[in-house]
C-alpha positions as CSV (number, residue, x, y, z in Angstrom):
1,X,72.1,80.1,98.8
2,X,72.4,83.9,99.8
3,X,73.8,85.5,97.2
4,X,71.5,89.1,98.0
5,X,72.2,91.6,100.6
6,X,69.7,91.2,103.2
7,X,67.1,94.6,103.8
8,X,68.1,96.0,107.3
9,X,65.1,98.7,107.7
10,X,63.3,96.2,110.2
11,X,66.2,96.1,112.4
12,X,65.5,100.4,113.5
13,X,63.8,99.3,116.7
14,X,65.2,100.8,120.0
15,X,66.1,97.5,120.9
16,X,69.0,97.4,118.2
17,X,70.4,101.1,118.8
18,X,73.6,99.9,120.7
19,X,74.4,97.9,118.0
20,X,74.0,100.2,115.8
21,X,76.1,103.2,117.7
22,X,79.3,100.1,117.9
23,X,78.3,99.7,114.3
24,X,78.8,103.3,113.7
25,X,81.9,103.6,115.9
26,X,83.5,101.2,113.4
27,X,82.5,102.7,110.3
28,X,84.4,106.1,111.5
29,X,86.9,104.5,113.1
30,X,88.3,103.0,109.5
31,X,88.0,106.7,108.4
32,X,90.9,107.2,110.3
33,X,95.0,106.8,109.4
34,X,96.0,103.4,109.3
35,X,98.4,103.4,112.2
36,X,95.5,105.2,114.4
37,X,93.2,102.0,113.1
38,X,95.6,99.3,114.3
39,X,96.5,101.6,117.7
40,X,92.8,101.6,118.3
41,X,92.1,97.6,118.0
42,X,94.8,96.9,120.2
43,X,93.0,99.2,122.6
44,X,89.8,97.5,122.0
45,X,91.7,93.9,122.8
46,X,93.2,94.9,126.0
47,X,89.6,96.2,126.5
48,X,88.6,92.8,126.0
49,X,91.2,91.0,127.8
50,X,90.0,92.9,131.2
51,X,86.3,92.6,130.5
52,X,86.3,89.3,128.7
53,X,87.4,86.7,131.9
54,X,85.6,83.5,130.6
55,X,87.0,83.9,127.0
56,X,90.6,85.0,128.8
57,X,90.1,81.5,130.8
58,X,89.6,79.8,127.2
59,X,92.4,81.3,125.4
60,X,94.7,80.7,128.5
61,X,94.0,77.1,128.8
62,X,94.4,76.4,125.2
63,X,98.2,78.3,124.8
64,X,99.0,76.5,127.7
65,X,98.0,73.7,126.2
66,X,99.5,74.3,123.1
67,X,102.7,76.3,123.9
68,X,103.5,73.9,126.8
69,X,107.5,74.8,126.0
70,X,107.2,78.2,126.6
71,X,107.8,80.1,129.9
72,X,104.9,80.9,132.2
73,X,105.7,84.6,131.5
74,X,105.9,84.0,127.4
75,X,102.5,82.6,127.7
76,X,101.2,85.4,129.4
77,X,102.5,87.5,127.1
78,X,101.0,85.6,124.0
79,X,97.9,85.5,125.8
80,X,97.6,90.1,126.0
81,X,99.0,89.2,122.0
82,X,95.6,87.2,121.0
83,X,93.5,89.6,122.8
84,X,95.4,92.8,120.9
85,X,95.3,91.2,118.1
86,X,91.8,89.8,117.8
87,X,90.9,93.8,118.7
88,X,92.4,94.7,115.9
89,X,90.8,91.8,113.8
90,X,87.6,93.7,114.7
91,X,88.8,96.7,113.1
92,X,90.0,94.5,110.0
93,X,86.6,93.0,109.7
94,X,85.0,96.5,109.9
95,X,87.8,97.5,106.7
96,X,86.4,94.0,104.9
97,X,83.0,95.4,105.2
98,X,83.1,99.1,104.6
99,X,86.7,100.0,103.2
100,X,87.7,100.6,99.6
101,X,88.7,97.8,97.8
102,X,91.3,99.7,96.0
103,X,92.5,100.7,99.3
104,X,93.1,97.4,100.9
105,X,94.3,95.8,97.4
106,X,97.8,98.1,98.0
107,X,98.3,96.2,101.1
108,X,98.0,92.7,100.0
109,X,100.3,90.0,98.9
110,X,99.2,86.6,97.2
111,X,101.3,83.5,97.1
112,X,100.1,80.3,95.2
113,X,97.4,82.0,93.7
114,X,98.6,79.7,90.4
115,X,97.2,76.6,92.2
116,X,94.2,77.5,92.2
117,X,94.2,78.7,88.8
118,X,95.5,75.5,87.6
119,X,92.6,73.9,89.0
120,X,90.3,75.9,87.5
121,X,91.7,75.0,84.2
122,X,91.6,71.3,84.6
123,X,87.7,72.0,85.1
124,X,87.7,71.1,89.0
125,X,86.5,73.0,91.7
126,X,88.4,74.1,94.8
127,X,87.9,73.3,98.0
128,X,89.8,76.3,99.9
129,X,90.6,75.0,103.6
130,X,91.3,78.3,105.5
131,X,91.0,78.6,109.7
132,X,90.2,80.7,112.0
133,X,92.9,83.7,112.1
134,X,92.0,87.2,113.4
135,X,91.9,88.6,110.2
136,X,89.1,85.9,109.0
137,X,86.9,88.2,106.9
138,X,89.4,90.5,106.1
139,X,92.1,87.7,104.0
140,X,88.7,86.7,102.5
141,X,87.9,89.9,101.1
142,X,91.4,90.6,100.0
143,X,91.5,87.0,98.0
144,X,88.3,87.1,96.4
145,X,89.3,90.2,93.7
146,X,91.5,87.9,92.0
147,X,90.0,84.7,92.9
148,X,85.9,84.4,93.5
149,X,84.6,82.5,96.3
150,X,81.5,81.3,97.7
151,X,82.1,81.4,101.3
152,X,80.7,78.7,103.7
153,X,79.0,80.4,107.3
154,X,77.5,79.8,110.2
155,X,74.4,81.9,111.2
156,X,75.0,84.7,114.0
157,X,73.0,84.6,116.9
158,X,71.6,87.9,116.8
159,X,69.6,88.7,113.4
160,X,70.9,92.3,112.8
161,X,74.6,91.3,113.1
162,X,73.9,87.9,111.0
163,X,72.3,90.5,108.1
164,X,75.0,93.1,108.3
165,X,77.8,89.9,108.2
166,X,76.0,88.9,105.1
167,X,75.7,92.4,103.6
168,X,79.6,92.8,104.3
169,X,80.8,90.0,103.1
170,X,78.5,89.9,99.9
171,X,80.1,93.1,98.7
172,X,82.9,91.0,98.0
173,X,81.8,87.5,97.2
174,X,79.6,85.7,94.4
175,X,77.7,83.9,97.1
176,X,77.6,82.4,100.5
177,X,76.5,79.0,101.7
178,X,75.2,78.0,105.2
179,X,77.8,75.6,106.6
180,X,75.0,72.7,107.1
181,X,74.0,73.1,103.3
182,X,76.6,70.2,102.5
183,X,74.4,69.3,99.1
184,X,75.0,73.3,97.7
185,X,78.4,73.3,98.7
186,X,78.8,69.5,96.4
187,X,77.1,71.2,93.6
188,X,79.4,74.3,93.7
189,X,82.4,73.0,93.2
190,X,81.1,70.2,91.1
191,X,80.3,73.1,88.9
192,X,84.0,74.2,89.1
193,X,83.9,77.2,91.7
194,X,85.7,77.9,94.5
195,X,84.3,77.4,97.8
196,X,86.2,78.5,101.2
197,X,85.5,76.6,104.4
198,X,87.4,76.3,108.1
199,X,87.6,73.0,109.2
200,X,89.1,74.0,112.5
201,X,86.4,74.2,115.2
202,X,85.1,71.4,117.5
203,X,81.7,70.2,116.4
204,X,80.9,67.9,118.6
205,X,81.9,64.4,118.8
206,X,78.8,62.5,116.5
207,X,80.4,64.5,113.4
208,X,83.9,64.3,114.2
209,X,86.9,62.0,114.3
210,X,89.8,62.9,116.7
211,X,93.3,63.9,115.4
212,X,96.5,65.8,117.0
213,X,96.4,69.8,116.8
214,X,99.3,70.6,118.4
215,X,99.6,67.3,120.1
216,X,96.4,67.1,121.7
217,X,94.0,65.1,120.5
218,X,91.3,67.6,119.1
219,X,88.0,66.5,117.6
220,X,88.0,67.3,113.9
221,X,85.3,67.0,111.5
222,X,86.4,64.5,108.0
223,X,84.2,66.8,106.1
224,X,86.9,68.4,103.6
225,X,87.9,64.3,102.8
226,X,84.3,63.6,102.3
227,X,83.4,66.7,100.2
228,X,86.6,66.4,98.1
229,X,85.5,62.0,97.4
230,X,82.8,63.1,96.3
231,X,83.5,66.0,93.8
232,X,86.7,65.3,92.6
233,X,87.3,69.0,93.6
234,X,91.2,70.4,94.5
235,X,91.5,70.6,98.3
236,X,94.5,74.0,98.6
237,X,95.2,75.6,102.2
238,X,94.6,79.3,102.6
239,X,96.2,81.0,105.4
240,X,96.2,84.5,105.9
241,X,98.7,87.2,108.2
242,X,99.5,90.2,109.1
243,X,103.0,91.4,108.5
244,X,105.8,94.1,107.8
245,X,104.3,95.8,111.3
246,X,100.7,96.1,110.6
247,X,100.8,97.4,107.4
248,X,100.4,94.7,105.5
249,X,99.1,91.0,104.6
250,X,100.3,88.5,102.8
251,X,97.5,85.6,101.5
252,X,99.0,82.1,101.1
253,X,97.8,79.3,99.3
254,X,99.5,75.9,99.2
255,X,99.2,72.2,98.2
256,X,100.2,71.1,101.7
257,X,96.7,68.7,101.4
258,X,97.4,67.4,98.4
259,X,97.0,63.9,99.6
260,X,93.4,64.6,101.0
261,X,91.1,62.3,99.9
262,X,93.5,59.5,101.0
263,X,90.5,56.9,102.1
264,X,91.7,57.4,106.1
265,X,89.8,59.8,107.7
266,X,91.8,59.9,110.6
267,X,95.1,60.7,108.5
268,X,93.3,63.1,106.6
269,X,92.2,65.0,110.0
270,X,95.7,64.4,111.1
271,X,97.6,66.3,108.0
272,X,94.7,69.0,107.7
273,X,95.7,69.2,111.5
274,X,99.2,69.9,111.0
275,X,99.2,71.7,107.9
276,X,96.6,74.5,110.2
277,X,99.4,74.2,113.1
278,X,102.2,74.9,110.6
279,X,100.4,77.9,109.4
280,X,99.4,79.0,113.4
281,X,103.2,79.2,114.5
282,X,103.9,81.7,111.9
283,X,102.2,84.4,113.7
284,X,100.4,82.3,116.7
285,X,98.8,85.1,118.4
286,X,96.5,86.1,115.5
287,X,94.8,82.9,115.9
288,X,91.2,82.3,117.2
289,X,92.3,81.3,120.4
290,X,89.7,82.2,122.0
291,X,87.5,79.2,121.5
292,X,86.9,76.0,123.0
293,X,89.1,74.3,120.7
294,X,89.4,71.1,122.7
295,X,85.7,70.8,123.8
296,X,85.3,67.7,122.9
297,X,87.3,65.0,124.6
298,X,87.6,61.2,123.3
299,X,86.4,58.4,125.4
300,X,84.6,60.4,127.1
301,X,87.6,62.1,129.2
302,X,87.7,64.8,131.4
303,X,86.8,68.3,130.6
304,X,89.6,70.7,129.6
305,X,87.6,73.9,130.3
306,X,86.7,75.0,133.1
């Protein structure tokens, strides 16, 4: 379980310079005022939204999908939204990294913070179901002063940006646990701690059971029933938003899946489902849209993507 921060002196080869100068872009960008900060990720979406055609595709397809009620121009306009918003979630995840901690704690808001503490003093361990919002690392960071989390992750592609994640993120957290390492994760919160994972991606249809997200049948994997079975741990919601114009964020947690483990996989993945949905239509545009949500189709139906 990483709980070091990994060396970066072998990633200096020319190879990794770009990354590097983006890296270093970021780090003076968050220098800057905050209104200039937020100003400048919106840049960097609409940036993205012209450069970024197959993941503009994606995130069309799935508000479409999802927002069917909407207007074809209210989609569109959603659609520039998730784009400015997830550039500014790259600024935010640049802030979780680098920025002071004193800083950012001015800005923040916790709600239900008492659940997990609660918890905690029955001697349980929490099973923290969050998603994928723009601000992802960012609402971690900003939780974990007051409440300590191991984090569950998925290894980045490229090793220099999987080390500097890591680094980031373990300025702030005890720990961090490979999302396959299902075993450490048990033994965490057997132990009592707090672990955060996001249930919300499509991993494929041999570790998934399919349940309504928004009406459409999504493949979702039972994993937060199974791990909560089999500790006994608490299983709260985390959801996490921008507000009050940018300049702040308010952190939520909430017994909304209270009745997971229920012994009905499918009705588990059904009410994590909806309690993520209820939490997306708060401030829909600063979710992940942007992946293939509905990759995975059930009896082998037609693809949504194209």
């Amino acid at each position: 379980m990483p709980s070091y921060k990994p060396s970066l002196t072998k990633f200096y080869a020319f190879k990794y310079w770009p990354i590097w100068f983006a890296l270093g872009c970021l780090r003076l960008i968050i220098t800057l005022p905050w209104n200039w900060r937020m100003a400048i990720g919106r840049a960097i979406g609409w940036i993205l939204y012209q450069l970024s055609s197959r993941r503009r595709s994606i995130a069309q397809t799935n508000i479409a999908l999802c927002f069917s009620h909407l207007t074809a121009s209210e989609r569109q306009y959603m659609l520039r939204q998730t784009f400015a918003d997830n550039g500014v979630g790259i600024i935010e995840t640049a802030m979780a990294w680098w920025s002071s901690r004193d800083t950012l704690s001015r800005r923040v808001s916790i709600e239900g913070g008492k659940l997990i503490e609660h918890a905690q003093k029955q001697g349980r361990g929490v099973l923290l179901v969050g998603a994928h919002y723009t601000s992802l690392d960012l609402g971690g960071i900003l939780l974990a002063p007051s409440y300590p989390y191991y984090a569950t992750y998925q290894r980045h592609g490229n090793a220099l940006m999987d080390s500097i994640i890591r680094r980031g993120r373990l300025n702030h957290l005890p720990g961090m646990v490979e999302r396959e390492d299902i075993r450490q994760v048990m033994r965490l919160l057997k132990q009592g701690k707090i672990v955060w994972l996001a249930p919300d991606q499509d991993v494929g249809l041999d570790r998934s059971v399919f349940a309504p997200f928004f009406g459409i049948d999504a493949a979702t994997t039972p994993i937060v029933s199974r791990l909560a079975l089999a500790t006994g741990a608490k299983v709260l919601q985390f959801s996490h938003h921008r507000t009050h114009q940018d300049q702040r964020y308010l952190l939520t947690v909430s017994d909304s899946l209270a009745s997971i483990p229920s012994g009905d996989l499918v009705a588990d993945a059904t009410k994590l489902n909806a309690a993520i949905e209820a939490k997306i239509r708060l401030k829909p545009s600063q979710y992940l849209w942007l992946h293939r949500r509905f990759k995975t189709r059930p009896n082998n139906g037609p693809t949504i993507y194209k």
